[in-house]
NUKE-238757 format. One record per residue (C-alpha): y, x, z; residue in one letter; chain. Coordinates in steps of 0.25 Angstrom, whole numbers, always signed. Layout:
<nodes>
<<Y,X,Z>,A,A> ...
</nodes>
This chain:
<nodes>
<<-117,+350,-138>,X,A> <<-133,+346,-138>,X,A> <<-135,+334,-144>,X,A> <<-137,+322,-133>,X,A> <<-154,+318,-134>,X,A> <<-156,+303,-130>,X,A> <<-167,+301,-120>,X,A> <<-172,+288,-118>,X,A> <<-184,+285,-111>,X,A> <<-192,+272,-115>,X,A> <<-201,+265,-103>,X,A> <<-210,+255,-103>,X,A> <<-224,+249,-97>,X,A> <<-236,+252,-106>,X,A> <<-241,+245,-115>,X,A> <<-227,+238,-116>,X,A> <<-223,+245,-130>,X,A> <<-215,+258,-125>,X,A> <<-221,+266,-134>,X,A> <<-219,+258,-146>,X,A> <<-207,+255,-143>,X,A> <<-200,+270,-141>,X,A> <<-209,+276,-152>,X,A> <<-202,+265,-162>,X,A> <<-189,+268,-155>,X,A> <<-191,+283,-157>,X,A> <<-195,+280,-174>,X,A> <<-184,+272,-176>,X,A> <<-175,+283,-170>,X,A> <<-180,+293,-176>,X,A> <<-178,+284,-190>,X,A> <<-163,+281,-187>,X,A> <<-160,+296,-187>,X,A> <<-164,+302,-172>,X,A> <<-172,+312,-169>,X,A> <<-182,+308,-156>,X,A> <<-193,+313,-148>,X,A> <<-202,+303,-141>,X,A> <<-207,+306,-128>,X,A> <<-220,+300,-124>,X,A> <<-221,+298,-108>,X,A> <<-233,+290,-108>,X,A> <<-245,+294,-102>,X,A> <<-253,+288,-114>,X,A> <<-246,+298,-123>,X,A> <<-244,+287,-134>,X,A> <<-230,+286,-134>,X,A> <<-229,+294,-149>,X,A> <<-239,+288,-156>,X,A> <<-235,+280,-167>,X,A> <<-223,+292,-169>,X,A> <<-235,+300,-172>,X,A> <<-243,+289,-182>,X,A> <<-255,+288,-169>,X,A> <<-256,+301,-165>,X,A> <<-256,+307,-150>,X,A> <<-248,+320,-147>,X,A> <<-251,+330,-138>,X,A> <<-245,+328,-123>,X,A> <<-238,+335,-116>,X,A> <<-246,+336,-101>,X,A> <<-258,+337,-113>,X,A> <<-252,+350,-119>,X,A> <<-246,+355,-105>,X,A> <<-260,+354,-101>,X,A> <<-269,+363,-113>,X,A> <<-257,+372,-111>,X,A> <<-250,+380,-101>,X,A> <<-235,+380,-108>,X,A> <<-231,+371,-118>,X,A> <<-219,+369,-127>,X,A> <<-214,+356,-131>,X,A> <<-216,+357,-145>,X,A> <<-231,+357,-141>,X,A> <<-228,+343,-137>,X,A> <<-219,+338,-146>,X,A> <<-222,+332,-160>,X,A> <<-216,+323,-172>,X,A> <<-219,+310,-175>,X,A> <<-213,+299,-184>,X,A> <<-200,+303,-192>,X,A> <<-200,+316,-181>,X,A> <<-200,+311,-169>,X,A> <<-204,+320,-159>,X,A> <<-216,+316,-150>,X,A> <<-221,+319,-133>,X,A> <<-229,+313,-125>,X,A> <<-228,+320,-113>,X,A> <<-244,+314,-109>,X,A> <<-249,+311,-95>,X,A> <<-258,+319,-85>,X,A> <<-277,+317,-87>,X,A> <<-281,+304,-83>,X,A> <<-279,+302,-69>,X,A> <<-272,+314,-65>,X,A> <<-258,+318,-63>,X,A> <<-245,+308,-66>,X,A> <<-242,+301,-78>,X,A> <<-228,+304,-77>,X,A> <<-230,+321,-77>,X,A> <<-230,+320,-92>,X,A> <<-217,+315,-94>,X,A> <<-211,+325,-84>,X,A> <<-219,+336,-89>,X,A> <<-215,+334,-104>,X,A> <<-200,+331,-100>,X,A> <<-199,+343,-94>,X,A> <<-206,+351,-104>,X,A> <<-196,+345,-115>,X,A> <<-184,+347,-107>,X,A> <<-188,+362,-103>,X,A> <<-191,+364,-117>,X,A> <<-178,+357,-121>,X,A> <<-184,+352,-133>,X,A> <<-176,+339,-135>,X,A> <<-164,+347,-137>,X,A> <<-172,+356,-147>,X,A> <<-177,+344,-155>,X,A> <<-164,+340,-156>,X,A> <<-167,+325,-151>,X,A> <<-158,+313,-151>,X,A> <<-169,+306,-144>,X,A> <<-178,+307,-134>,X,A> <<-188,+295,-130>,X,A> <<-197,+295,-119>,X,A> <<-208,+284,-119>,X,A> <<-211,+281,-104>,X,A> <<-222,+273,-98>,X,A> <<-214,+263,-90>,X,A> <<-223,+258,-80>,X,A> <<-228,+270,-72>,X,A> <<-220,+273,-60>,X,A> <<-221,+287,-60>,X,A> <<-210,+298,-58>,X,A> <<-214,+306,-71>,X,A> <<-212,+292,-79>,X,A> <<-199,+292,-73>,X,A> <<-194,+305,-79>,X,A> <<-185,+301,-90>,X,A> <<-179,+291,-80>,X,A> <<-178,+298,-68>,X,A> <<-171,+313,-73>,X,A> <<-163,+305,-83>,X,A> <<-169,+312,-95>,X,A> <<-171,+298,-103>,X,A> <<-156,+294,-103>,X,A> <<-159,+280,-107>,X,A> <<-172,+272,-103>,X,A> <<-178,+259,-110>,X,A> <<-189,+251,-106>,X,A> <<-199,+243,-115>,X,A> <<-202,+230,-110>,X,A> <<-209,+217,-113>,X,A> <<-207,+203,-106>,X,A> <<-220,+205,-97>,X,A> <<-219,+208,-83>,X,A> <<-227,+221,-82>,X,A> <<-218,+227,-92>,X,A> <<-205,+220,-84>,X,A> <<-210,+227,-73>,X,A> <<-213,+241,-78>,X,A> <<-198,+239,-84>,X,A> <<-193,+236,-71>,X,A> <<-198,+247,-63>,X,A> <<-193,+256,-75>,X,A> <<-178,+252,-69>,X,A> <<-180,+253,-56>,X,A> <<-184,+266,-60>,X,A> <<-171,+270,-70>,X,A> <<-164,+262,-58>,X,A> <<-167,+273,-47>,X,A> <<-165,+286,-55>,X,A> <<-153,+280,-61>,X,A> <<-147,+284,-47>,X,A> <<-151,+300,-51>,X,A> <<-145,+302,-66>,X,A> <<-159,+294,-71>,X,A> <<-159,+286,-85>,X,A> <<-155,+272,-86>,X,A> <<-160,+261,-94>,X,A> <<-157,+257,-107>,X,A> <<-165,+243,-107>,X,A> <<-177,+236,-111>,X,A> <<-183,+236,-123>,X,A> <<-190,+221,-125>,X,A> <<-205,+224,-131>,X,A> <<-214,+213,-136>,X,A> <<-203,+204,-135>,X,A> <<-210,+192,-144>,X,A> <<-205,+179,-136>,X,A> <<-193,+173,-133>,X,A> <<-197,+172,-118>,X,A> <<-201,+186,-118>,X,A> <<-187,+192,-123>,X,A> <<-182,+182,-110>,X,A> <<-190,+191,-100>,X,A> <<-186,+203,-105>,X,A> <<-171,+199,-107>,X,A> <<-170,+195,-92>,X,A> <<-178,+207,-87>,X,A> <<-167,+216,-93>,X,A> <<-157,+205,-88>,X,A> <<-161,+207,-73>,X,A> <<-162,+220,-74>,X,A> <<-150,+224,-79>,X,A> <<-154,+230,-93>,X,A> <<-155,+226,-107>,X,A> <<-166,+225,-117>,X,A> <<-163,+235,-128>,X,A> <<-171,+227,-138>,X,A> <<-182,+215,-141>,X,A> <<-195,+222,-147>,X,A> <<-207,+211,-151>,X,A> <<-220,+214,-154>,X,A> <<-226,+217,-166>,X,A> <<-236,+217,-176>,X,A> <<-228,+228,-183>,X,A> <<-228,+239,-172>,X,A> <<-244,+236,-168>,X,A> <<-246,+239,-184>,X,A> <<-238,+251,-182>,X,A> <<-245,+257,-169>,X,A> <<-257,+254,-176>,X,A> <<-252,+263,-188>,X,A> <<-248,+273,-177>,X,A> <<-236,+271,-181>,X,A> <<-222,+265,-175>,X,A> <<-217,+254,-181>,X,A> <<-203,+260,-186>,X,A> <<-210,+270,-194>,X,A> <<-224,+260,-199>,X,A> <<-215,+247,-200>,X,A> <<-200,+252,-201>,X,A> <<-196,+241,-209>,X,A> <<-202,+229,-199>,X,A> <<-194,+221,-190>,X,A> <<-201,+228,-177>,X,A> <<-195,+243,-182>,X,A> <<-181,+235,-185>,X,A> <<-182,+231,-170>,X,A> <<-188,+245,-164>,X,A> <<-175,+252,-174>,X,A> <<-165,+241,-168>,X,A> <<-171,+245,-153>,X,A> <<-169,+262,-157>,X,A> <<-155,+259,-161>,X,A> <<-152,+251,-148>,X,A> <<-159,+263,-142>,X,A> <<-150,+274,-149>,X,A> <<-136,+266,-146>,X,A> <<-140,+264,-132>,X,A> <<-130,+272,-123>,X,A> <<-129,+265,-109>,X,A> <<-141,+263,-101>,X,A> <<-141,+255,-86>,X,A> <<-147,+257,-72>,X,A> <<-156,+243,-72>,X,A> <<-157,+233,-61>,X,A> <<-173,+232,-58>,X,A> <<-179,+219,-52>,X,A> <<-185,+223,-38>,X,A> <<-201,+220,-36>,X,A> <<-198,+205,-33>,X,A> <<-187,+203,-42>,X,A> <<-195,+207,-53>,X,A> <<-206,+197,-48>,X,A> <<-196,+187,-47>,X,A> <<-192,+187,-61>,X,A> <<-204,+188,-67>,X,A> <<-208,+175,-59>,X,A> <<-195,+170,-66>,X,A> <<-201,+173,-78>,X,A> <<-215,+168,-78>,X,A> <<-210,+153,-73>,X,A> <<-199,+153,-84>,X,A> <<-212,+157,-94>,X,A> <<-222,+146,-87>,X,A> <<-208,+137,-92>,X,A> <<-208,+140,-105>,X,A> <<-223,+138,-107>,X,A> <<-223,+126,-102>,X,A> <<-211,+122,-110>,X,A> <<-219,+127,-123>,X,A> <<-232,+118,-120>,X,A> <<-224,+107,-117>,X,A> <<-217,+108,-129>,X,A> <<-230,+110,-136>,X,A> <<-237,+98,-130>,X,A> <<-224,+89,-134>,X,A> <<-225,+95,-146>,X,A> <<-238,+90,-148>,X,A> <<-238,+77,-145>,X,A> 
</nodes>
């Protein structure tokens, strides 16, 4: 009997850490024993980077496009403690959909049937999250990712990419499409920061997998080219990102969420921003007293 692969798809808005967060995830994988390709469905192409100490890796629309027929070997290459790197790449600028490389790679993989051949107990694709596009939807919509994760902070815009994200995994769940697995708190560095989050996953019917703050650590690292599991394994941001992969690899049972509807969503965030406009005035209070 073949050996079941885990497919887990990790979304995200940009800029929000997605990256970071799944190429730490796939290190300290790969350093607990499991062998893992990470598959880059960014546009940008950068989702491999600091696997591969900086460097960019050839696409695969880039490839397809210099050649008629390509293998996925031609695409495929090792990074940190052997993880296998993709980027599927995006269309030139200003022409085509950014989505195409994702369904052209998936498709290019699973003819191929590559995953088997490696041999993989994971497959992670990096996604950007906050693109509505069909090709974006891929790993969600045919059900290829069996478990999906989002990366969020407490900021509204990533709240909201996040929320569209499970009205998405809540229509295709209807069709054999993936379910979520929960949120994973990025830049979590306040206490009323960890409250936003935790009510959004609260209202919303899911879970936060675990609380990731920023760092010094992980910027030195990127800086180094590097992901902070393999330039800092012995800091207390790789303890966190290895306590999030174990989370990750236990994970079992994910959930159909229950996303906030356009004014819902306003609603709560207007919630939010008096309950913050509190607080503030509390702490100057306190601060004048304080000085007196």
């Amino acid at each position: 009997m073949a050996k079941k692969i885990k497919q887990i798809a990790i979304y995200g808005k940009g800029g929000i850490g997605k990256s970071t967060t799944t190429s730490n995830i796939s290190a300290a994988l790969s350093k607990q024993g499991y062998k893992v390709l990470q598959f880059g469905c960014d546009p940008k192409s950068d989702s491999t980077n600091t696997l591969r100490g900086g460097d960019y890796i050839p696409t695969v629309l880039d490839t397809l496009r210099e050649k008629n027929s390509v293998k996925a070997q031609d695409v495929l290459f090792r990074g940190f403690n052997g993880i296998y790197c993709v980027e599927a790449g995006g269309p030139a600028p200003g022409v085509g959909c950014a989505g195409r490389g994702i369904i052209t790679a998936v498709q290019l993989f699973k003819q191929q049937r590559v995953f088997e051949e490696l041999d993989l107990d994971y497959v992670i694709y990096d996604v950007l999250g906050d693109v509505v596009c069909g090709g974006f939807a891929v790993p969600i919509r045919e059900g290829i990712a069996e478990h999906v994760f989002t990366v969020s902070s407490s900021d509204f815009m990533s709240v909201y990419a996040s929320n569209n994200l499970f009205k998405g995994i809540q229509k295709y769940s209807k069709s054999g499409g993936a379910l979520l697995g929960g949120i994973i708190a990025n830049s979590i560095n306040s206490p009323y920061a960890k409250d936003i989050v935790d009510d959004f996953a609260r209202v919303t019917n899911t879970k936060i997998m675990e609380y990731v703050p920023r760092s010094i650590t992980v910027t030195q690292s990127e800086l180094h080219g590097k992901t902070t599991i393999e330039n800092a394994p012995n800091s207390e941001q790789a303890k966190i990102y290895n306590r999030l992969a174990t989370k990750i690899n236990e994970h079992v049972e994910s959930r159909t969420p229950s996303p906030l509807g356009v004014q819902e969503l306003r609603d709560w965030a207007s919630q939010w921003a008096d309950k913050l406009l509190d607080l503030e005035k509390g702490a100057l209070l306190t601060q004048t007293v304080g000085n007196l």
